[in-house]
C-alpha positions in Angstrom: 11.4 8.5 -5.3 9.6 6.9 -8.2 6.8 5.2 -5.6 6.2 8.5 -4.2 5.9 10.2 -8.0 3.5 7.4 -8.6 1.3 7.6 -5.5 1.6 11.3 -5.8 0.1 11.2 -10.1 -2.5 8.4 -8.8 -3.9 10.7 -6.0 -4.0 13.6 -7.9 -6.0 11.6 -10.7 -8.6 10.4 -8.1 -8.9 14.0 -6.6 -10.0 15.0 -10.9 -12.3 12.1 -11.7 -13.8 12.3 -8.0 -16.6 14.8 -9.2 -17.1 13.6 -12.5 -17.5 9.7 -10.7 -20.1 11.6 -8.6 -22.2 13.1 -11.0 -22.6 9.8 -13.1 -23.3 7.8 -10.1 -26.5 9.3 -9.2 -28.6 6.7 -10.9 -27.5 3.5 -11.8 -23.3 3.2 -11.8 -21.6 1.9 -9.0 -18.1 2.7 -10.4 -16.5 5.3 -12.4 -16.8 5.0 -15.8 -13.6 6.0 -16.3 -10.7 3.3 -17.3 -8.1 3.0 -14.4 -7.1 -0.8 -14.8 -9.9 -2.3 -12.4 -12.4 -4.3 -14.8 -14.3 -7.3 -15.2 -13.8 -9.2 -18.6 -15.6 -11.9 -20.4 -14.1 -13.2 -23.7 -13.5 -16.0 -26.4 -10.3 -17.1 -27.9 -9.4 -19.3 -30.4 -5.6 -20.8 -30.4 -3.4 -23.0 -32.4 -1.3 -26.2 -30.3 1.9 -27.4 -30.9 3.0 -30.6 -28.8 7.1 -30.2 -28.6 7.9 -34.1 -27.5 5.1 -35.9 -29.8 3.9 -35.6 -33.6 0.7 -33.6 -32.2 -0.8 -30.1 -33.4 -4.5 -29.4 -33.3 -6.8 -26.3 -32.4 -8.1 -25.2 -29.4 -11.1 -22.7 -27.9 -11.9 -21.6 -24.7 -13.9 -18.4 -22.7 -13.9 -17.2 -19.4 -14.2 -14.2 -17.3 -11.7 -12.0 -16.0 -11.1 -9.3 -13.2 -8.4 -7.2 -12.4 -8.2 -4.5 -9.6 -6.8 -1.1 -9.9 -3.5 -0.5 -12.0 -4.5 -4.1 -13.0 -3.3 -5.5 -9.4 -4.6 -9.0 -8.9 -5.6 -9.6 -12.5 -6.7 -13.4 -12.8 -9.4 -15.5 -15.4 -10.8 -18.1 -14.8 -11.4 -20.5 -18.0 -12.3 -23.3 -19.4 -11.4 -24.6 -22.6 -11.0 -27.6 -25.6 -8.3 -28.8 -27.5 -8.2 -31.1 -30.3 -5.3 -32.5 -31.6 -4.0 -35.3 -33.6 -0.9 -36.7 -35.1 1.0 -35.1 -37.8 0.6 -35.5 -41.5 -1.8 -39.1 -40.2 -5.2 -38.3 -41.0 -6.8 -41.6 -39.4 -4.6 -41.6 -36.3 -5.9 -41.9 -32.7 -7.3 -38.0 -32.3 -7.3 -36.7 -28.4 -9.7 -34.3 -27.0 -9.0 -32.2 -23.7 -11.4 -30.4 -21.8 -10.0 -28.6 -18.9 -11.0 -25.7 -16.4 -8.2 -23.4 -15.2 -7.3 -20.2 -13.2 -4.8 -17.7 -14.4 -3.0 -15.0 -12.6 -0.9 -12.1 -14.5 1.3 -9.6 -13.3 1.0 -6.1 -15.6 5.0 -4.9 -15.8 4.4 -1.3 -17.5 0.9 -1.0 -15.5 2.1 2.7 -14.8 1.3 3.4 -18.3 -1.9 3.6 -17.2 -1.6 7.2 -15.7 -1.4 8.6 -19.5 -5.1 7.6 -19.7 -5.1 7.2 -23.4 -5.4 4.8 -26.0 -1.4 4.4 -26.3 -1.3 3.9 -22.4 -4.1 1.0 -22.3 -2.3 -0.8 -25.1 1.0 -0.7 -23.2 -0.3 -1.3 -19.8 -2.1 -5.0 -20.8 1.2 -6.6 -21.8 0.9 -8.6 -18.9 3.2 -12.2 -18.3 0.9 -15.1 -17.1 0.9 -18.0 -14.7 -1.6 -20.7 -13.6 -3.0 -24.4 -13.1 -6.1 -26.2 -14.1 -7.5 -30.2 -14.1 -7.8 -32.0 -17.4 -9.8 -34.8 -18.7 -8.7 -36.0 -22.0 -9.9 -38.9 -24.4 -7.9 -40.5 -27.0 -10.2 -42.3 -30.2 -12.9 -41.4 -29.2 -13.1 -41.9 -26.0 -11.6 -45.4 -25.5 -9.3 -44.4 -23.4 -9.6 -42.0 -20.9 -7.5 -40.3 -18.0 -7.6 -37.5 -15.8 -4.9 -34.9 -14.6 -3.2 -31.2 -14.0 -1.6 -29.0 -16.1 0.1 -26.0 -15.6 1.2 -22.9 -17.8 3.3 -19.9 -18.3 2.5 -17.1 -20.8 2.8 -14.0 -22.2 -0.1 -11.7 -24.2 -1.5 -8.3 -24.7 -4.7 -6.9 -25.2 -5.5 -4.4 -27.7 -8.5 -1.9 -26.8 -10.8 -1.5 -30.2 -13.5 1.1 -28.6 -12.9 3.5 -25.9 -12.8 2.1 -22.0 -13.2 5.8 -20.7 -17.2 5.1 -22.0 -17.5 2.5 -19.2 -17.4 -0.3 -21.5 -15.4 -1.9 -23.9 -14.5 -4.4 -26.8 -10.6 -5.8 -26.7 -9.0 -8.0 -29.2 -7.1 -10.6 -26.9 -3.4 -12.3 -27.7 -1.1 -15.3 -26.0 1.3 -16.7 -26.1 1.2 -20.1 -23.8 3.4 -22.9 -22.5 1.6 -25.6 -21.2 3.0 -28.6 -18.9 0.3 -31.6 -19.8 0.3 -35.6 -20.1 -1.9 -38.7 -21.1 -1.6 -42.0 -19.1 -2.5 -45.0 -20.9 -4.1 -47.8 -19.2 -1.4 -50.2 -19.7 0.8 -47.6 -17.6 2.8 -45.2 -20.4 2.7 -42.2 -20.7 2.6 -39.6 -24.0 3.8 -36.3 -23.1 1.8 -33.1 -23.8 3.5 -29.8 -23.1 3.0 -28.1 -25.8 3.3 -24.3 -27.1 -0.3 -22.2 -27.7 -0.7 -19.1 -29.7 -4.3 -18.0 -28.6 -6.3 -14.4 -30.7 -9.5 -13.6 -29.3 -12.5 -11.1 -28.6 -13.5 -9.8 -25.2 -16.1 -7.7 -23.6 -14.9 -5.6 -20.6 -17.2 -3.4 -17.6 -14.7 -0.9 -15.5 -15.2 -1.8 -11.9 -15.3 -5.2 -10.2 -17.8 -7.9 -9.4 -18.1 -7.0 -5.8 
């Protein structure tokens, strides 16, 4: 009963933005300009690390581009990013550097919040919970040691529209929450453990539509 309710509101909102898509695609716009979870996103975040089995905590950046599909189906970002982060209270310790590329997928729980088209509605449709995997390559003092790897992460974050996405375009403030699974190997053969916890804020630029 509630699928058909929500096929039923979805049509009927299609049916009322079908003219106005028309009109405003006589020059130059492929796509609605009118928000309904399909986008293309590029953005910046900054983020704080926490490594839970070793003295480490550093900082961390990364961009990245983003798309989602209708009802923000299939939303996934692909990144890459930095992280610096030393030991604890030791300012002259070995410091470690990771540079990674990695491709995040996120599933939207409340995504029918969309349908109330509002501001309320985008905020609590982009709670979204995360998944994904990337490669690493980290250095450790400077770079005299070396090694590269995978990591994978879980996550949780919202975005927080700060203009109005029913203009066609939009600025979001980003948030996350990540876990990431991670290691070093040393030369000698040991191994320092890396997962750590990530709180990410950031700033992103989003088009309705998709790339293709």
């Amino acid at each position: 009963m509630l699928l058909v309710r929500f096929l039923t509101a979805l049509l009927a909102s299609l049916i009322v933005a079908a003219p106005a898509h028309a009109e405003e695609t006589d020059e130059t716009r492929r796509y609605g300009k009118f928000y309904n979870g399909a986008f293309v996103d590029v953005s910046a975040r900054a983020g704080y690390q926490h490594v839970t089995s070793a003295p480490y905590r550093g900082v961390s950046w990364d961009v990245g581009i983003r798309q989602a599909l209708v009802m923000h189906l299939l939303d996934t970002r692909l990144a890459f990013g930095e992280e610096h982060v030393s030991p604890r209270g030791d300012a002259d310790a070995q410091k470690l550097v990771v540079r990674s590329v990695g491709l995040s997928s996120a599933f939207h729980p409340l995504f029918m919040a969309l349908l109330f088209s509002d501001w309320l509605g985008y905020l609590v449709a982009s709670w979204y919970l995360e998944a994904g995997i990337g490669g690493q390559y980290a250095t450790l003092d400077g770079g005299a040691q070396d090694d590269w790897g995978f990591r994978f992460h879980v996550g949780s974050g919202v975005d927080v529209p700060l203009t109005d996405p029913d203009r066609g375009w939009s600025f979001w403030l980003n948030s996350l929450y990540r876990f990431t699974w991670a290691d070093f190997d040393f030369d000698s053969g040991a191994e320092l453990n890396l997962h750590h916890h990530g709180f990410f804020a950031g700033l992103s630029l989003r088009f309705n539509g998709l790339l293709f």
